[in-house]
N, C-alpha and C positions, 0 to 999 in steps of 0.2 A: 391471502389477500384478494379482496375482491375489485374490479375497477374500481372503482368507486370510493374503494378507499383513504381515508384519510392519513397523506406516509407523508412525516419528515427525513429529509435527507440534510443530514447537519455536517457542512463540508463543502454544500454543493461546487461551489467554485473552483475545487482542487481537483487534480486529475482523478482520483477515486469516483470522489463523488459527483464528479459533473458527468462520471460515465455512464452510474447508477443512475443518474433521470434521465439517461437515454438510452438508455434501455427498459426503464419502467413506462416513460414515452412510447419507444417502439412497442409497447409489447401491449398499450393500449391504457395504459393508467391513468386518470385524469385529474386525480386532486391531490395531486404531489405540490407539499408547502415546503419553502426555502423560504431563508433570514441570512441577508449578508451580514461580516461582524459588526459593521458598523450600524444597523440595526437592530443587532442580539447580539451583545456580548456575551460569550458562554461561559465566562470566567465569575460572572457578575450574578448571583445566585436568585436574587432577587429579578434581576431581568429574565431567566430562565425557567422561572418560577408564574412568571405575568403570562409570560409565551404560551407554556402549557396549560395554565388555566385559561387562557381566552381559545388556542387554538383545540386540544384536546386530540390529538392525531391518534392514531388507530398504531399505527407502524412506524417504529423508528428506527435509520439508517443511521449509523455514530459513525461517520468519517471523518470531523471535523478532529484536529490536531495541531500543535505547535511543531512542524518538520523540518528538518536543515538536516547538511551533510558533514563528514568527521568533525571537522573544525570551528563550525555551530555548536551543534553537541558537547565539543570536549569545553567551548570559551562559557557558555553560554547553559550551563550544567545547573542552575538554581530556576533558569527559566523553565527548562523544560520538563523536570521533574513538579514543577508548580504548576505552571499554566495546563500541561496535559492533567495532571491531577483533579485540578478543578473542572476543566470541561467534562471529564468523564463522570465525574461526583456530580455535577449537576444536572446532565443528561438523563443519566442513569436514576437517581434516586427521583428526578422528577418523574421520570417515565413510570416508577414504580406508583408515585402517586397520584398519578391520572390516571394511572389503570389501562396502560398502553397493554395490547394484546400482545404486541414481539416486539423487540429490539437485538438489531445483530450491532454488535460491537466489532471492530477495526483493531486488529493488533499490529505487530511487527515481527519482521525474520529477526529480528534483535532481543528476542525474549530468550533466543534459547543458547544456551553456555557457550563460549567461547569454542570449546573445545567436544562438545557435543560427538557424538558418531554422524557419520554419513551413512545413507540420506538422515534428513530431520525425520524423527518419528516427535508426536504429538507430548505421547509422553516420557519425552525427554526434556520436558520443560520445569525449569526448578534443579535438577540434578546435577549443577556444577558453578563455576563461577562464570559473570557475564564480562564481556566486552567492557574494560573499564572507559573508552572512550566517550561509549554510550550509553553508560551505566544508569543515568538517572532518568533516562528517556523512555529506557528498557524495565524499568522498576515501576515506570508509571503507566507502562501496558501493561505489565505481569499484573498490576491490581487491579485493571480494570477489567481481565477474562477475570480473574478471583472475586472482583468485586460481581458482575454477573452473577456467576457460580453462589453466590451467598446470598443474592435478591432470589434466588430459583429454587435454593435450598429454605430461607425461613419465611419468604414470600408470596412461592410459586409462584415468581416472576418467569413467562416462557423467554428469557433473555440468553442469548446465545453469540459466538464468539469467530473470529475466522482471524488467520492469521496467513497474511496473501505473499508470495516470494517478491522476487526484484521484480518493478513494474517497469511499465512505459507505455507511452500513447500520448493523444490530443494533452495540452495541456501541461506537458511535462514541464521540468525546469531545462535551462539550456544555459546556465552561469555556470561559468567556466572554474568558478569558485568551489564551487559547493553545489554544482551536480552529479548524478551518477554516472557511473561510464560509460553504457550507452548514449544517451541525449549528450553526452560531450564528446564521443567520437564522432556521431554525428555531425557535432557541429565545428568540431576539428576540421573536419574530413571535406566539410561544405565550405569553409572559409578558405582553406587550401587550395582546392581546385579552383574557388574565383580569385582566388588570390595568386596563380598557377606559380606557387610552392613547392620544393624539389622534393622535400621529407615533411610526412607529421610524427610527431614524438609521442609513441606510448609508455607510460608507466610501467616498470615489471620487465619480466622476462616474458611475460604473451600467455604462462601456464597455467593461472588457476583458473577453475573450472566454477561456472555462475550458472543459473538457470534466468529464464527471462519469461514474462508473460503479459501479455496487450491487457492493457487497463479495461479496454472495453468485454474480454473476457473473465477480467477481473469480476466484474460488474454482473455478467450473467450467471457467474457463479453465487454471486452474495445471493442477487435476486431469488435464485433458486434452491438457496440455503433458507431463504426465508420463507419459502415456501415447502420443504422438505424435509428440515432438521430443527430437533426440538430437545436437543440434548444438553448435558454439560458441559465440562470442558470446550476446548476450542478444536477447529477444523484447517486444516493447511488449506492453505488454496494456491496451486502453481501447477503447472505444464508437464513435472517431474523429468522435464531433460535438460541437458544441459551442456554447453559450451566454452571452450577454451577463450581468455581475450583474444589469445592471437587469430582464432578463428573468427571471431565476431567480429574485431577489426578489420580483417580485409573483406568480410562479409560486406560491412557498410562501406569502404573505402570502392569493391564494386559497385553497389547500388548507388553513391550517392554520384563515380562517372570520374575517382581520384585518379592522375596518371602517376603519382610520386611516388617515393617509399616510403614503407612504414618500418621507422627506426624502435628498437626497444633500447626504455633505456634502464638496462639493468644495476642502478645505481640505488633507483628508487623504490620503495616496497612493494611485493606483491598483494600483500593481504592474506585474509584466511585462503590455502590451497583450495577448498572444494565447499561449495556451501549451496545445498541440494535438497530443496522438499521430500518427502515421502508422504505421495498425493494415492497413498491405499485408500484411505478413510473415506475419502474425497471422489473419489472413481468407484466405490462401492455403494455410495450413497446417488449413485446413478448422473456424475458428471465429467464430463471431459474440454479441455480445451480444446477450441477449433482455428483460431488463427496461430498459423506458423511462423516463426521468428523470420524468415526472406519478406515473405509478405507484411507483414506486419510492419517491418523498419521499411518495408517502400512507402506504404500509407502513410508513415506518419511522416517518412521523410519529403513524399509531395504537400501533403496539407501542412508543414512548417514550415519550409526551405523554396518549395517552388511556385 
């Protein structure tokens, strides 16, 4: 990509993608095109279709998606397999017809088996059954690296894939409903101390093990996927380390200044025990993560909270 080039970032608004134009910003990019949905519906083929023949972009960024957390997913299971279906379907095959140079494609750590080995290897995607909670969500990423994989194979479409671990950063979600753990102990942890609360209640016994990585090196990863990798299949993108809740709990419950306790309440599920990148492919291909999970949760916990 040259400055100058013409890159859609489709998502911008979500934590992914608003990371990506600030980092194509920092890095000096100038003719980065965004479309909120309510000017491009991406579901609407026809408006997809107008977009890229009038705009004709050079580079495209697919991080747009239909996202929610378990209980979205499990209610709301006809939406997500459709609506993601179509954004990628229309993204993707328009890009192939305007004759976009790259497009990296947006996956999920929900593609790979329930029951997978630790770490995730790349190609352990396919080899077992998935997460029935998430299953239509996770079916509608599975085809969109495949569907890539098939524009590059009867196309030579340069269209390529990345599949990023647990995020967080600027932008996250913080509903207590249907967030993830992080940005909700966070905001546990923030409401407690002004609220000077004796105990916050975690989920679980505090022991499975998660990996975590800042959206905004999410973001320099992709950018530098798009500049570096021109392969099939798809590419992990995470930090490859990882932490216990109970550790990360009192992590944030330091940073955010909690004096209470942290109660577990062992009634309620843990989830999968250990669910962990194998970022070889990815540190091979000459990247590494630079922000640390301390740091990282003080950032975002000043520019949300304070």
């Amino acid at each position: 990509m040259d400055l100058n080039s013409k890159i859609y970032v489709a998502g911008h608004r979500g934590m992914v993608g608003s990371a990506i134009v600030k980092n194509l910003q920092d890095k000096g990019f100038i003719n980065i095109v965004t479309r909120t949905s309510t000017e491009l519906n991406l579901i609407n083929q026809q408006q997809v279709n107008d977009f890229f023949e009038s705009e004709k972009p050079e580079y495209v960024f697919l991080a747009a998606a239909k996202v929610g957390g378990i209980v979205a997913n499990n209610t709301y299971r006809a939406d997500f397999i459709y609506e993601n279906m179509m954004i990628q379907n229309n993204v993707i095959h328009e890009s192939y017809k305007s004759n976009v140079k790259k497009l990296l494609f947006l996956g999920s750590s929900c593609i790979y088996p329930k029951f997978a080995p630790q770490p995730l290897k790349e190609d352990y995607l396919l080899t077992g059954l998935l997460e029935e909670t998430n299953e239509p969500y996770a079916i509608a990423k599975i085809a969109g690296i495949k569907m890539c994989d098939a524009y590059r194979q009867q196309y030579d479409c340069n269209f390529i894939s990345v599949m990023p671990t647990n995020l967080y950063g600027n932008n996250d979600n913080y509903d207590l409903q249907n967030s993830h753990v992080l940005p909700a102990l966070l905001r546990k942890m923030h409401e407690a101390k002004i609220n000077n609360d004796k105990f916050v209640t975690v989920w679980g016994t505090g022991s499975p093990l998660r990996e975590f990585l800042h959206a905004n090196d999410m973001a320099d990863a992709c950018v530098y996927l798009m500049q570096n990798y021109n392969d099939k299949g798809f590419v992990n993108i995470g930090s490859g380390e990882e932490i216990s809740i109970k550790d990360l709990a009192y992590l944030i419950k330091n940073i955010v200044g909690f004096d209470g306790k942290i109660v577990f309440d062992t009634t309620k599920p843990d989830g999968t025990p250990r669910k962990l990148t194998d970022t070889t492919r990815l540190n091979n291909l000459g990247w590494k993560y630079k922000i640390h999970l301390k740091s990282g949760i003080q950032e975002v916990y000043h520019d949300r909270f304070l």
